[in-house]
C-alpha positions as CSV (number, residue, x, y, z in Angstrom):
1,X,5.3,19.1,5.7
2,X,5.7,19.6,1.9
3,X,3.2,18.8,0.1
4,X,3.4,17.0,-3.2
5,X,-0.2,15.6,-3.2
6,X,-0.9,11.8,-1.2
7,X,0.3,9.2,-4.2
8,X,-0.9,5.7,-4.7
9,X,1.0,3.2,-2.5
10,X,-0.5,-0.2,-2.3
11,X,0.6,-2.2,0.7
12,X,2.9,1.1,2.2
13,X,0.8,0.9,5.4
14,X,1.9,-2.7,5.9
15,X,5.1,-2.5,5.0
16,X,5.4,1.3,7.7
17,X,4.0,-1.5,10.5
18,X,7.1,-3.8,9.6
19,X,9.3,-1.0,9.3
20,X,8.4,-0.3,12.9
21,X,7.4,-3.3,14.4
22,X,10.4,-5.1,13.6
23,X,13.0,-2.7,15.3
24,X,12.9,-2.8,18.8
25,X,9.9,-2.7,22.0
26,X,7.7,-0.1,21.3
27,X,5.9,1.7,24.1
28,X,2.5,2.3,24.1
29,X,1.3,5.8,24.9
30,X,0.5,5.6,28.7
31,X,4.5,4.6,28.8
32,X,5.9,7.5,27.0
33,X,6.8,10.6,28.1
34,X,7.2,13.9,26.4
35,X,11.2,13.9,26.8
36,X,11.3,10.2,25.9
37,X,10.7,12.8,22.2
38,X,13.7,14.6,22.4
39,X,15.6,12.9,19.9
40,X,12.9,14.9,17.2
41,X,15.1,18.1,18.3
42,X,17.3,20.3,16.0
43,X,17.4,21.7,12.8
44,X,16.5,20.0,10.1
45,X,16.8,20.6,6.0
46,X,16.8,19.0,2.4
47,X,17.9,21.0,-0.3
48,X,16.9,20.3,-4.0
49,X,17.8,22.6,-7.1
50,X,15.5,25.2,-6.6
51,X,13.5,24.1,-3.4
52,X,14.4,24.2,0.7
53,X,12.9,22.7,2.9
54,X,13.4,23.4,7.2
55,X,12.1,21.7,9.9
56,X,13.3,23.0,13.5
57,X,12.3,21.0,16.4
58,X,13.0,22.8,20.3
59,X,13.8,20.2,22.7
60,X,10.8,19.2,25.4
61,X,10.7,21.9,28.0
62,X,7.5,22.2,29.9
63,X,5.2,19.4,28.7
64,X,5.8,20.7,24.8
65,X,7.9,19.9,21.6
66,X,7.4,23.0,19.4
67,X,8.3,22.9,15.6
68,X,8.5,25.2,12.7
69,X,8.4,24.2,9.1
70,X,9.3,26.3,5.8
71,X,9.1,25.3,2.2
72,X,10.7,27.4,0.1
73,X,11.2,27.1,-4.0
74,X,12.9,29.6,-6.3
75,X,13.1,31.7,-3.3
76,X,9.6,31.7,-2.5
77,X,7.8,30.3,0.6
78,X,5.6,27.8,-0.4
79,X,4.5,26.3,2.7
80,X,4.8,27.3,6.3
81,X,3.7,24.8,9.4
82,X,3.6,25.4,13.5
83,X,3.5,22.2,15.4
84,X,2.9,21.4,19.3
85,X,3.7,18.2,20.9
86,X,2.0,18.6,24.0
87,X,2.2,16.0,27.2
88,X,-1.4,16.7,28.9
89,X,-4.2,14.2,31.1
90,X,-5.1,12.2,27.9
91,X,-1.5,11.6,26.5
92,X,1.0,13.2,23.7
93,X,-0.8,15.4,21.5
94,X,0.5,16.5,18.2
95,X,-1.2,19.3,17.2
96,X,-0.5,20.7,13.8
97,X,-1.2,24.4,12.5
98,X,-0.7,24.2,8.8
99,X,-1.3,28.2,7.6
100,X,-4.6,28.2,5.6
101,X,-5.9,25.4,6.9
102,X,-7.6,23.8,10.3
103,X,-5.4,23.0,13.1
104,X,-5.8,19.5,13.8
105,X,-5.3,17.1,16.6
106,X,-3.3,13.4,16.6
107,X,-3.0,11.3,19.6
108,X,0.2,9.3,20.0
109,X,-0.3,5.8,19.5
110,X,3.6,4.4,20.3
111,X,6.9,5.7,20.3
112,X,10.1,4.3,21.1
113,X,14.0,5.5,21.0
114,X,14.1,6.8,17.4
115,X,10.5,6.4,16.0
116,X,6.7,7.6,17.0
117,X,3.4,7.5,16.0
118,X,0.2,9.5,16.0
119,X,-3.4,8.7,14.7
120,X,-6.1,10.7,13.9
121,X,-9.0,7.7,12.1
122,X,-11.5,10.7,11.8
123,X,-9.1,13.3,9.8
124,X,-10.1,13.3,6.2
125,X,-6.2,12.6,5.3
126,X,-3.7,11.9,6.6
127,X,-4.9,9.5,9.5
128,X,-1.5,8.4,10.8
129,X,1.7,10.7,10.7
130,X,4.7,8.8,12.0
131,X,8.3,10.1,12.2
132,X,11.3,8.3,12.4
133,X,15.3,8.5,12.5
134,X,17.4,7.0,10.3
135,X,21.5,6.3,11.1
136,X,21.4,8.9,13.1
137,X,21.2,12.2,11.2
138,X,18.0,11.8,8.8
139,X,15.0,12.5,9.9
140,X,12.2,10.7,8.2
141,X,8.3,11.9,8.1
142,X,5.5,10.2,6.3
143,X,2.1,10.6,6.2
144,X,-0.8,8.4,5.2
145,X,-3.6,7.1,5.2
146,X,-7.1,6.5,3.1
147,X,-9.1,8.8,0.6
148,X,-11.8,7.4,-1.6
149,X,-11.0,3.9,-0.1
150,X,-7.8,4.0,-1.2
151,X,-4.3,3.9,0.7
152,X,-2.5,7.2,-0.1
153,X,1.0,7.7,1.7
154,X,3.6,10.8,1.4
155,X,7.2,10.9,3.1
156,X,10.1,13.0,3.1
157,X,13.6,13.2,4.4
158,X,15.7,15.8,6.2
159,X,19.4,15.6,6.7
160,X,20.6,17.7,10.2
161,X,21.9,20.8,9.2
162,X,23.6,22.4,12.3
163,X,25.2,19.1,13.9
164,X,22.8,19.0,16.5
């Protein structure tokens, strides 16, 4: 995911529970299975004056959601990103392999027909990375959590870009 630092959001991780809580039964993780995901699947972009930014998703096939991410601006790559979600004996697993930096494991926590979350309380930041779609062609990712005691939350959008 891009990164444009974690910003000050008081009360964001309340109002991301309503958000969710509010629309629908939500499954908890022993309920879920990986192609209950498949709805994450397809190409993915948002375009800004000088900046692209990708996000492909392959459908589940074998237990695993793989995903790719590219950030691009004024033609240069910025920020690259390999992600597995991976059905195994202790649930969905999103592991994320941001280049330069240590993979890192979060477990999902719920997940229903267009929205899923994962948690991670011992990652520095972000502790909770939650993805969502909106009307039915944007996709929607935040992240958030705390650093220095504060709540700190990031989130982008991503309109389809093949029709998929």
């Amino acid at each position: 995911m891009a990164r444009s630092g974690p910003a000050f959001c008081p009360g964001l991780l309340a109002a991301a529970w309503l958000l969710f809580a509010t629309h629908g039964a939500l499954a908890d993780r022993a309920d879920v299975d990986i192609t209950d995901l498949g709805w994450l699947a397809g190409n993915w972009i948002r375009e800004d004056a000088d900046s692209v930014s990708e996000h492909v998703w392959l459908a589940p096939r074998g237990q695993v959601i793989v995903g790719l991410q590219r950030d691009t601006r004024a033609g240069i790559t910025r920020h690259t990103e390999f992600v597995e979600i991976r059905q195994g004996p202790d649930g969905i697993v999103f592991h994320v392999y941001p280049v330069g930096q240590v993979p890192t494991d979060f477990f999902l926590v719920w997940a229903d027909e267009r929205r899923m979350l994962f948690e991670n309380p011992d990652h520095d930041f972000p502790q909770r990375i939650l993805y969502w779609i909106e009307n039915g062609s944007t996709l929607v990712a935040r992240i958030e959590g705390r650093v220095e005691g504060r709540i700190r939350a990031s989130e982008w959008r991503w309109r389809r870009a093949d029709g998929s």
